[in-house]
BAGU-631467 format. One record per atom (N, C-alpha, C, O, CB): residue in one letter; x, y, z. Coordinates in steps of 0.1 Angstrom, whole numbers, padded with zeros to 4 digits, always signed. Glycine has a CB too. Example, Ala and Ser with C-alpha at 12.3 -4.5 7.8 and 13.67 -1.06 7.14 Angstrom:
BEGIN
a+0132-0057+0078
a+0123-0045+0078
a+0132-0033+0078
a+0142-0033+0085
a+0113-0045+0090
s+0128-0022+0071
s+0137-0011+0071
s+0129+0000+0079
s+0134+0011+0080
s+0141-0006+0057
This chain:
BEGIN
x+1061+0920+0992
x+1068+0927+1003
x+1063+0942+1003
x+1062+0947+0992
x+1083+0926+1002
x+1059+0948+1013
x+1055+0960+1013
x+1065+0971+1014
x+1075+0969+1021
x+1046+0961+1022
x+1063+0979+1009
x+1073+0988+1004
x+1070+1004+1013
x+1058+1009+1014
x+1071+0991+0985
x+1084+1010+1023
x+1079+1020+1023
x+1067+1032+1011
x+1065+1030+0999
x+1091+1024+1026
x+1063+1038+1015
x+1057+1049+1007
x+1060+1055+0995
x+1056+1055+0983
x+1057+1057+1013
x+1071+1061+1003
x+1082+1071+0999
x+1091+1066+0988
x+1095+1073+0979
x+1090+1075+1011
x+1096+1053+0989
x+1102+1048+0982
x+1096+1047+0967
x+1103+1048+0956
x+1106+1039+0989
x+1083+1043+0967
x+1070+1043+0956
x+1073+1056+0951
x+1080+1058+0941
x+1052+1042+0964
x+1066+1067+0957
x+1066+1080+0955
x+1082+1085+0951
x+1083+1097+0948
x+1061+1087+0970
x+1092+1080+0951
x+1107+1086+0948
x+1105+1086+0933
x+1111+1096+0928
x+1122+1077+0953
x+1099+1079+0924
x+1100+1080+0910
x+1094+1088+0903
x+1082+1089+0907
x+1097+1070+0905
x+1097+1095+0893
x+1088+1105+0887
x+1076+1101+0875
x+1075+1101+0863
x+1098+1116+0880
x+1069+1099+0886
x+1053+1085+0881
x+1047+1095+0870
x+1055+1104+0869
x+1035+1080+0898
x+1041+1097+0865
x+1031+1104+0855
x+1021+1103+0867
x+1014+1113+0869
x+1027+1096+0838
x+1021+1095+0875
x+1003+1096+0886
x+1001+1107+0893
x+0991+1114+0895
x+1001+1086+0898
x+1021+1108+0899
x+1019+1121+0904
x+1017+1132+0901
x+1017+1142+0909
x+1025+1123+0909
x+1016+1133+0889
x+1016+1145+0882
x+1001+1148+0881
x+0998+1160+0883
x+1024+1144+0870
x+0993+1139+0877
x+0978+1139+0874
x+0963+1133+0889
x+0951+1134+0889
x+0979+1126+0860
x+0975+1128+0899
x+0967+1127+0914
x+0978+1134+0925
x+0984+1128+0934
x+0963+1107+0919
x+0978+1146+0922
x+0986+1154+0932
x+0976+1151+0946
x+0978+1149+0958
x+0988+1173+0927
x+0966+1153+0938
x+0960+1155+0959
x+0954+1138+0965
x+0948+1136+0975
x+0940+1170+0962
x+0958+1128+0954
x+0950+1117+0965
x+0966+1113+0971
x+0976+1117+0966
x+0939+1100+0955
x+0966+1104+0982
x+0972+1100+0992
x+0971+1083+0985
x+0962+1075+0983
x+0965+1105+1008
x+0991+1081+0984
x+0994+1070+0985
x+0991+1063+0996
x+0997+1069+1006
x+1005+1069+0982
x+0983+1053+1001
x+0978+1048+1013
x+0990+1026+1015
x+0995+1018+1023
x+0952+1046+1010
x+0989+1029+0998
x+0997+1013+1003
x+1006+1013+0990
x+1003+1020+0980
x+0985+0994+1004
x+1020+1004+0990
x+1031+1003+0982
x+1038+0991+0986
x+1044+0989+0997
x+1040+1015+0982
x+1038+0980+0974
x+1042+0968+0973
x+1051+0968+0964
x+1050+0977+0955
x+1033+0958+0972
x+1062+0957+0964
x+1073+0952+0953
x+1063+0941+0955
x+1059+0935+0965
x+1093+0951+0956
x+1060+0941+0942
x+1055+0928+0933
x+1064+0920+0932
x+1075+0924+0930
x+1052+0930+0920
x+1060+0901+0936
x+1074+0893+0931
x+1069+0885+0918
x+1062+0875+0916
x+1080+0881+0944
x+1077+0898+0908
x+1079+0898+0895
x+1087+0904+0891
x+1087+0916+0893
x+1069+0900+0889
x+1098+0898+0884
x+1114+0904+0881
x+1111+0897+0869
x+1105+0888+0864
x+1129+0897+0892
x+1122+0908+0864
x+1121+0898+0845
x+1135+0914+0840
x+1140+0923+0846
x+1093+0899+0831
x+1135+0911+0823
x+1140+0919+0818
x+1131+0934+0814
x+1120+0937+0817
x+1145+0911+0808
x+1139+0939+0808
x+1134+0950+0804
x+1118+0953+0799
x+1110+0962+0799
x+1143+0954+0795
x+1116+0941+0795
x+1104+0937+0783
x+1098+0925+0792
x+1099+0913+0790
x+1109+0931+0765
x+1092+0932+0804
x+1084+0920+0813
x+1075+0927+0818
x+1067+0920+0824
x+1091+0913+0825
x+1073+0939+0818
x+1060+0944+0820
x+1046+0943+0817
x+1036+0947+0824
x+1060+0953+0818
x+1047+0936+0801
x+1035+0930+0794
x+1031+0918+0801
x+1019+0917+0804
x+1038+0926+0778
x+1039+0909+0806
x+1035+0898+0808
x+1028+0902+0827
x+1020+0895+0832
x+1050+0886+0804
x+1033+0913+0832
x+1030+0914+0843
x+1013+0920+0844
x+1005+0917+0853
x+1042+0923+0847
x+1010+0928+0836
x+1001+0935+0834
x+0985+0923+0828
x+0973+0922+0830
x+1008+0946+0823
x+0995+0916+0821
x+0984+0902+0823
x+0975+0896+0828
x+0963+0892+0828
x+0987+0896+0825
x+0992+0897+0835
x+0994+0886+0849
x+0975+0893+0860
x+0965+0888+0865
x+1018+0892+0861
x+0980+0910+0859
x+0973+0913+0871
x+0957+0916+0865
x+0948+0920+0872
x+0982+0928+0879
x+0954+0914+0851
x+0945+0919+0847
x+0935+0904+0847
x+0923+0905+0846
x+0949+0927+0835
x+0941+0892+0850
x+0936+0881+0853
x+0932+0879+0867
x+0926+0868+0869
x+0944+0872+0851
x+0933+0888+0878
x+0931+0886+0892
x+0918+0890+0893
x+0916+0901+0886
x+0941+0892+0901
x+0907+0886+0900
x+0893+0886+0906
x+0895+0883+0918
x+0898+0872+0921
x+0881+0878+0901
x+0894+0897+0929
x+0893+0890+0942
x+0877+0882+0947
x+0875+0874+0956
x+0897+0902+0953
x+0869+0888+0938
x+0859+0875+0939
x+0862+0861+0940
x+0857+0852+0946
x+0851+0876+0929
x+0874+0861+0929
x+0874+0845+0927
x+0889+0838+0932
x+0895+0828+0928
x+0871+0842+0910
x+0890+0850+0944
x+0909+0847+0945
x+0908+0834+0951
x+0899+0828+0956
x+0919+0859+0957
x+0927+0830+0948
x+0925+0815+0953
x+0921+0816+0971
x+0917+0806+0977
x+0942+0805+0951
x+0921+0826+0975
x+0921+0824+0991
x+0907+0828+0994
x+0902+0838+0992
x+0932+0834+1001
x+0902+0817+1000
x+0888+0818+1009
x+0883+0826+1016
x+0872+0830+1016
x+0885+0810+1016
x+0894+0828+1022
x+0890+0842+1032
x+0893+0855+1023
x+0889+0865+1027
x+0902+0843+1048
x+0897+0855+1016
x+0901+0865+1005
x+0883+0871+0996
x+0877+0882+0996
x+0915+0855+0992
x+0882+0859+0992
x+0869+0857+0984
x+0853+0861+0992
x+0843+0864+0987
x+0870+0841+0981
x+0858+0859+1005
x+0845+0860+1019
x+0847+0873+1020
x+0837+0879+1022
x+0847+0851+1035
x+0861+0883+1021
x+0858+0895+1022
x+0854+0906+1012
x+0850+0918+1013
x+0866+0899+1027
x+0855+0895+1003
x+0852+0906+0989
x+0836+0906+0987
x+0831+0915+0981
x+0861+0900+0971
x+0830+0898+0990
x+0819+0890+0986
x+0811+0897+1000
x+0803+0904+0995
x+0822+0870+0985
x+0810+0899+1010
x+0810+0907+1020
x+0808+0924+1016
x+0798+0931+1018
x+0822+0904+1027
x+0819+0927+1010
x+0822+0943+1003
x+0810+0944+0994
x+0801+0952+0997
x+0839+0944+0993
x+0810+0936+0982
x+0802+0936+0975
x+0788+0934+0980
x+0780+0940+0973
x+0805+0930+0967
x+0783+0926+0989
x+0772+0924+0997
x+0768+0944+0999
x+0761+0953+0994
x+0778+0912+1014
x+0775+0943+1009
x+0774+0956+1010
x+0772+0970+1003
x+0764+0978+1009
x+0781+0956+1013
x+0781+0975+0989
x+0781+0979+0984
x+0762+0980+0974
x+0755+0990+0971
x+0793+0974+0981
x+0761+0969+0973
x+0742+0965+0972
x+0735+0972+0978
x+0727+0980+0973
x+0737+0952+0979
x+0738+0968+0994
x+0729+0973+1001
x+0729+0984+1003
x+0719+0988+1007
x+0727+0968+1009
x+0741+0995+1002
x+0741+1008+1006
x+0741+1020+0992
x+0740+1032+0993
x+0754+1009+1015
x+0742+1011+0978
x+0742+1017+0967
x+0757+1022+0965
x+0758+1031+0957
x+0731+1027+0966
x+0771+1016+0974
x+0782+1024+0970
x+0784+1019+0955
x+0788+1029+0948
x+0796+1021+0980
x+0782+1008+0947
x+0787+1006+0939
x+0779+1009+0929
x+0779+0999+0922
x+0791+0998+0939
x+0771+1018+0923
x+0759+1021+0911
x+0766+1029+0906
x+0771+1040+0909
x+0744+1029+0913
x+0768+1020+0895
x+0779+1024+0883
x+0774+1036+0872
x+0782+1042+0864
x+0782+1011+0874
x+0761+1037+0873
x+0752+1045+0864
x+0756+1056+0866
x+0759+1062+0856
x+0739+1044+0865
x+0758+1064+0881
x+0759+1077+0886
x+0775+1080+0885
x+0784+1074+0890
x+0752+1077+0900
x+0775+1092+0877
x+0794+1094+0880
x+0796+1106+0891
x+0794+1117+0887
x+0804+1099+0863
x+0798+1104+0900
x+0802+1107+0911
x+0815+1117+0909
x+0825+1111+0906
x+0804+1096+0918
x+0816+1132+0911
x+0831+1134+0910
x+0839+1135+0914
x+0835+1136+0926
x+0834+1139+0908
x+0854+1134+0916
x+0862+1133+0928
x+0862+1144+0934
x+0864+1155+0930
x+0873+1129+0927
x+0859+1136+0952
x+0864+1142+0959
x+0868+1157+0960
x+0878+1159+0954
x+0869+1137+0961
x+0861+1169+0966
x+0867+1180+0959
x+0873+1184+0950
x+0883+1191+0950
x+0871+1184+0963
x+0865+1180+0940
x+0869+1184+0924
x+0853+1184+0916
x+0843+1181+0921
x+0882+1171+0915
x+0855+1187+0903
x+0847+1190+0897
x+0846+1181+0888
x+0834+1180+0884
x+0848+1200+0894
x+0860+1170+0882
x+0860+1161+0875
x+0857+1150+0878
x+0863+1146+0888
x+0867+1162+0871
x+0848+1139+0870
x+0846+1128+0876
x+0855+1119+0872
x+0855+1109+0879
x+0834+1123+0876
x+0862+1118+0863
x+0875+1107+0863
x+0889+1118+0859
x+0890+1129+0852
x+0871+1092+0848
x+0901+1108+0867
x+0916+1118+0857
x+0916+1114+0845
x+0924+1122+0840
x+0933+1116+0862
x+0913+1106+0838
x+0914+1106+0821
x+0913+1124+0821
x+0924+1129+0818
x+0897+1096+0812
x+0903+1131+0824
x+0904+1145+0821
x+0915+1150+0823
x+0919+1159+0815
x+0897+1151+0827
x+0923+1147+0834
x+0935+1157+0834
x+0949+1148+0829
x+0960+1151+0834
x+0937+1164+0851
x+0947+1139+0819
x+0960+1130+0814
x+0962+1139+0802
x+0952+1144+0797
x+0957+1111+0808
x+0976+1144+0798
x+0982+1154+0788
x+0976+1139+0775
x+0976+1127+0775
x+1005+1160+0791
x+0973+1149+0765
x+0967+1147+0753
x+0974+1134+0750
x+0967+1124+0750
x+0968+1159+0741
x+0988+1132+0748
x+0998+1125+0744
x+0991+1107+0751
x+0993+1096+0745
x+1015+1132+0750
x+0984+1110+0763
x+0985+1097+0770
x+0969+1092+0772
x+0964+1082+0777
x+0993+1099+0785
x+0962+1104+0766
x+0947+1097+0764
x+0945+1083+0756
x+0953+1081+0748
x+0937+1108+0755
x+0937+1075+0759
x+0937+1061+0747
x+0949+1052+0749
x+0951+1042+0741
x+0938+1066+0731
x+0959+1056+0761
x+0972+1045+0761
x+0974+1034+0763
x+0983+1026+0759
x+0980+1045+0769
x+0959+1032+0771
x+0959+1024+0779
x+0945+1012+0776
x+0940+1005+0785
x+0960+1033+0791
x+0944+1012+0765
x+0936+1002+0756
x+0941+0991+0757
x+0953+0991+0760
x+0936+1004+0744
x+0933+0978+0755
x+0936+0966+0755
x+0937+0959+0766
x+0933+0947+0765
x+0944+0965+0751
x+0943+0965+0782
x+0940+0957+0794
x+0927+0961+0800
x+0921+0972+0800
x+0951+0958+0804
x+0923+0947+0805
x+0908+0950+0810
x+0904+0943+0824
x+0901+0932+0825
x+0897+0945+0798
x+0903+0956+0837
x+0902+0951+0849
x+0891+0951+0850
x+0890+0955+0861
x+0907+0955+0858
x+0877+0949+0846
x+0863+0952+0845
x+0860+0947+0856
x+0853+0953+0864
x+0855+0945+0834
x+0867+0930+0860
x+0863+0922+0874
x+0865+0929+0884
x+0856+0928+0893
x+0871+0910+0877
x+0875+0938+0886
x+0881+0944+0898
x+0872+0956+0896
x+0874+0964+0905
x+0897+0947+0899
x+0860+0962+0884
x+0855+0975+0881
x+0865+0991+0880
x+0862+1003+0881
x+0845+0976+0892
x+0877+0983+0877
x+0891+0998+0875
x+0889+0998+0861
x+0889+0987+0855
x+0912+0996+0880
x+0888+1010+0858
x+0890+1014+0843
x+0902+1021+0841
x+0906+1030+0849
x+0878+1022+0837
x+0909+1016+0827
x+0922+1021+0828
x+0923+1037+0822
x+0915+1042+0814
x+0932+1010+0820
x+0935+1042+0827
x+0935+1055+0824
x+0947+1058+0819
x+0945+1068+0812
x+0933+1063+0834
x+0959+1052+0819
x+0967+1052+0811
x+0985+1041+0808
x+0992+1037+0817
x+0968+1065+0813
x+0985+1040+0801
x+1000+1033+0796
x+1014+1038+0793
x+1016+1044+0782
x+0999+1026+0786
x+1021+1036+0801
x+1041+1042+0796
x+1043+1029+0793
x+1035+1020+0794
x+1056+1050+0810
x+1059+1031+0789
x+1065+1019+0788
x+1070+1012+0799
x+1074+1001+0798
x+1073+1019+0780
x+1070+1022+0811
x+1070+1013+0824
x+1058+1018+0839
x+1059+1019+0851
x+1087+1015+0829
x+1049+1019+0829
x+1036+1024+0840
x+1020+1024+0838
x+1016+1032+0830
x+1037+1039+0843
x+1015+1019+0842
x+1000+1016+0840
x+0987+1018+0853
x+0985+1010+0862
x+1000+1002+0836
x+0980+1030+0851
x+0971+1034+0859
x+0956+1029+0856
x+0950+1028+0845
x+0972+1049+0859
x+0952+1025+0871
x+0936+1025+0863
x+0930+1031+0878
x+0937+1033+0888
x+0927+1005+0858
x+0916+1033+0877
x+0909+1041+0884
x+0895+1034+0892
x+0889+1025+0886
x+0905+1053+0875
x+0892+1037+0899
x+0877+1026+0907
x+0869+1042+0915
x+0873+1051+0922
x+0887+1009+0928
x+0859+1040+0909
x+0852+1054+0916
x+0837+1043+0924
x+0829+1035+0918
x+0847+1070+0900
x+0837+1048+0938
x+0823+1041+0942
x+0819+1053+0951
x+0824+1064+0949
x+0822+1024+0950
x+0809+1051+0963
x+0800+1055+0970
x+0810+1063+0981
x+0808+1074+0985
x+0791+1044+0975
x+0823+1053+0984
x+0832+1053+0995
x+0846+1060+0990
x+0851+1066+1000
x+0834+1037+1001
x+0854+1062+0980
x+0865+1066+0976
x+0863+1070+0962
x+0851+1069+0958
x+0876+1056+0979
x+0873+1074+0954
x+0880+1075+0944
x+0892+1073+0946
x+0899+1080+0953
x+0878+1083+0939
x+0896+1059+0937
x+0910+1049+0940
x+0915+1051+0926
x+0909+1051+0915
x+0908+1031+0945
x+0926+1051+0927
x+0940+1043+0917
x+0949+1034+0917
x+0960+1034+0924
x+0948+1048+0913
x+0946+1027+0911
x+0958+1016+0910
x+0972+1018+0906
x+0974+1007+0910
x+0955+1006+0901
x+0980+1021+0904
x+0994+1021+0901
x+1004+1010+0897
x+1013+1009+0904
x+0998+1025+0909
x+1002+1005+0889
x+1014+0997+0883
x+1029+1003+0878
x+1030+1014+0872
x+1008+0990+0872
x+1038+0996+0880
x+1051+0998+0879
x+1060+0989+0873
x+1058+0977+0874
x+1054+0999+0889
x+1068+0994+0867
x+1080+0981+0861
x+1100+0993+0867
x+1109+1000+0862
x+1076+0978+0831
x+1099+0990+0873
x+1112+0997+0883
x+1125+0987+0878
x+1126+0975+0879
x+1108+0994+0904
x+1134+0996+0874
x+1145+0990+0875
x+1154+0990+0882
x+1155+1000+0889
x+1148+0991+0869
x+1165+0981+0884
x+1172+0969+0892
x+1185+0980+0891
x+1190+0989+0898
x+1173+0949+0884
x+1186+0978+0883
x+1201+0974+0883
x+1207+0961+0872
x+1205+0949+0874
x+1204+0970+0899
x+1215+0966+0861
x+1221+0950+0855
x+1205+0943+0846
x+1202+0931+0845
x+1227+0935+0874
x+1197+0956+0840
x+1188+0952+0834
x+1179+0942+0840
x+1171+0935+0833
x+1193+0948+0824
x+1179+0941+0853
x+1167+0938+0860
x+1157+0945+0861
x+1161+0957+0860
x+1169+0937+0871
x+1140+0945+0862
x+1131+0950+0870
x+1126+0943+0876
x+1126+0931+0877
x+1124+0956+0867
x+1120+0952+0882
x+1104+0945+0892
x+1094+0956+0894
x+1094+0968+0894
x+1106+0939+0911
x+1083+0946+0895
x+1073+0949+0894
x+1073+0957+0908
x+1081+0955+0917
x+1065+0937+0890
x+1061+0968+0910
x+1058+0975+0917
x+1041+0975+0917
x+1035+0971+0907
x+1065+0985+0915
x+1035+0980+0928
x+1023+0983+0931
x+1018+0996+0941
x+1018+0995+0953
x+1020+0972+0934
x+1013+1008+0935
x+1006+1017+0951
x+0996+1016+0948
x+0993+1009+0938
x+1009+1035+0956
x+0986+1022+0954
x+0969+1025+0960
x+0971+1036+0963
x+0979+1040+0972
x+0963+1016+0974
x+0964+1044+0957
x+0961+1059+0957
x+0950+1062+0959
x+0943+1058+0949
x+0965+1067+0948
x+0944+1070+0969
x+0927+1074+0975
x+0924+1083+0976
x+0934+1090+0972
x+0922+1071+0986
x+0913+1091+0980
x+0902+1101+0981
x+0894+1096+0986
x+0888+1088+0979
x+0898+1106+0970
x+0890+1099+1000
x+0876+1090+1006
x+0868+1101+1003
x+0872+1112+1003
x+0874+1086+1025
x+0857+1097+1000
x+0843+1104+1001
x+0837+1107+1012
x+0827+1100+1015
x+0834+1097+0996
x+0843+1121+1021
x+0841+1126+1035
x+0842+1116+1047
x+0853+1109+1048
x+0826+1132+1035
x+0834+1114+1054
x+0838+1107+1068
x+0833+1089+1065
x+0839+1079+1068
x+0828+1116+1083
x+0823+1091+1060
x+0818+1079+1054
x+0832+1068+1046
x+0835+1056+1045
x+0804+1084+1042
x+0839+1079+1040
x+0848+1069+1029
x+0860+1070+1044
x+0863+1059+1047
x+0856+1079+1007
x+0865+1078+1050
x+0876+1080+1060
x+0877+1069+1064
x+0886+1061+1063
x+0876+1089+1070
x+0861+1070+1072
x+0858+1054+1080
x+0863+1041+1077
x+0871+1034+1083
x+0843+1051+1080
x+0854+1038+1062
x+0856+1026+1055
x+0870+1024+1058
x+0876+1015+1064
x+0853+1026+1040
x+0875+1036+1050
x+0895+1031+1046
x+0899+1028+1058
x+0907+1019+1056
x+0908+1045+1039
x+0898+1031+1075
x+0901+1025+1083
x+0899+1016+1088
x+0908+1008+1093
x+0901+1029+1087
x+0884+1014+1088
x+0879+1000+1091
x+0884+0983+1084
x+0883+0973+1089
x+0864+1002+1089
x+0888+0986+1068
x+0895+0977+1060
x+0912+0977+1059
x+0918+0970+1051
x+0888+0978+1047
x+0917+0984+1067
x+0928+0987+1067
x+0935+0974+1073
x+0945+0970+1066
x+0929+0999+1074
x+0934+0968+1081
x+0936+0955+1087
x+0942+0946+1075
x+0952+0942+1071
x+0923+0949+1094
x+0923+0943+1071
x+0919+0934+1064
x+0926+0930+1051
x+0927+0919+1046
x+0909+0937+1063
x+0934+0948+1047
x+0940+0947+1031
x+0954+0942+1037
x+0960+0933+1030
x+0941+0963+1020
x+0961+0946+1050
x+0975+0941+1051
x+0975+0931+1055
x+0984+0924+1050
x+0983+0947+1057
x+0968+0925+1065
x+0968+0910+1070
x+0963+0897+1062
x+0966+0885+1064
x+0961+0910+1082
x+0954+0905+1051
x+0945+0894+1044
x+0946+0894+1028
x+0951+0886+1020
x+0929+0897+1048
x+0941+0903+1025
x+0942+0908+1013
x+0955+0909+1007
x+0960+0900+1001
x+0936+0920+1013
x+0960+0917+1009
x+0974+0917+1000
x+0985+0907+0997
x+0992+0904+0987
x+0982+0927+1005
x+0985+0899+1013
x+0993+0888+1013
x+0988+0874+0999
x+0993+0868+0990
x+0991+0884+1030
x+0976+0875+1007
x+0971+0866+0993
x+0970+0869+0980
x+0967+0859+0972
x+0960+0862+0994
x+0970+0881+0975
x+0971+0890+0964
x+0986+0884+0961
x+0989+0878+0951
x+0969+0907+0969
x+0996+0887+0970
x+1014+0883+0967
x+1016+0871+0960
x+1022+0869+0950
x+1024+0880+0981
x+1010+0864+0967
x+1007+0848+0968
x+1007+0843+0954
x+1016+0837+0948
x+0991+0843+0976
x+0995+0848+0948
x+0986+0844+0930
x+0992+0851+0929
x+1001+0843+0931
x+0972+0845+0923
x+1000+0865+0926
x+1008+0869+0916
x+1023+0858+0911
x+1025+0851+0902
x+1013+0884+0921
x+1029+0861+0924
x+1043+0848+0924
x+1038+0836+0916
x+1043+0835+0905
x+1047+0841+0942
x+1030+0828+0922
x+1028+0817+0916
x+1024+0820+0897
x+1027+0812+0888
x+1016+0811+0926
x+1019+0832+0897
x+1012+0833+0882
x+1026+0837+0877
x+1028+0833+0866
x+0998+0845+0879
x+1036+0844+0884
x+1045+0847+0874
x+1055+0839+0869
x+1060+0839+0858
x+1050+0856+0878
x+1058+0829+0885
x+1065+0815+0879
x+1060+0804+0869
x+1065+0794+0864
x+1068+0807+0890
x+1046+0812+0868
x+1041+0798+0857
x+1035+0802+0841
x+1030+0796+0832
x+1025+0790+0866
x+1042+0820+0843
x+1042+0824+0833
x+1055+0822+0819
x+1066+0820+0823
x+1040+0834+0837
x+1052+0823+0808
x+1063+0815+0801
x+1074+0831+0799
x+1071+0843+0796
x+1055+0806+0783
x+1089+0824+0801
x+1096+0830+0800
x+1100+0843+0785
x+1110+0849+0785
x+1102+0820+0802
């Protein structure tokens, strides 16, 4: 379910503190509920997802497309570090307070090309830098109420001038009508078939 913005943004994230200037662009409640101590299993959960290899076809055709692309225009040459967007630094690992450098060891989105930048006990950032943006992922573990949580998700950006503006509009469709839904889809299912 997609989540106002704002509602994302009401919590006092560590992201905001370290991506003051990129723009939350999307915010989902994850359907993943558990106890206090369900964030591990969630983080898993999402570090197992390849939209290359998502269960949805059309999911897999647009990524595969992206990446087609990315080829042909060199957005994705991992060699070059690019810095963000009016800044000087090429990743926020630089600006994470000492305490939270290295937190975030052990999960590995390599498939999705996000490298992680840091771990709380209810928050996990990773970062995607190409040709077209500088992105963050945002994970969340939000609580309920009555020792409930759930899982949360934003998308945080920086286009790379008109070229990245473009893109983020032109796939804008595609992530809410296509993408994310099927994204919902393989989480739910992964979480109900995750062991209690």
């Amino acid at each position: 379910m997609r989540l106002l913005n704002a509602e994302h943004a009401a919590h006092p994230w560590v992201i905001a503190q370290i991506a003051p200037d990129f723009e939350l662009i999307d915010a989902w409640a994850l359907p993943a509920q558990g106890g206090r101590d369900g964030f591990d299993a969630l983080l898993k959960i999402m570090a197992a997802l390849d939209g290359a290899n998502a269960e949805s076809a059309l999911t897999r055709a647009l990524f595969r497309v992206r990446y087609q692309l990315g080829a042909w225009f060199g957005w994705d040459n991992a060699a070059r570090q690019l810095p963000i967007p009016g800044c000087t630094e090429t990743t926020l690992s630089q600006r994470l307070p000492v305490n939270l450098r290295g937190s975030a060891t052990g999960l590995d989105l390599s498939p999705a090309s996000f490298t992680p930048l840091y771990r709380t006990r209810n928050e996990w950032a990773a970062e995607l830098s190409n040709g077209t943006v500088h992105a963050v992922l945002h994970l969340a573990w939000v609580e309920q109420g009555k020792d409930r949580h759930r899982g949360q998700m934003g998308v945080y950006v920086k286009p790379r001038g008109k070229l990245g503006a473009t893109y983020m509009a032109l796939i804008r469709p595609f992530r809410h009508l296509i993408v994310y839904p099927a994204l919902m889809r393989q989480i739910g299912r992964a979480w109900q078939a995750h062991p209690a």
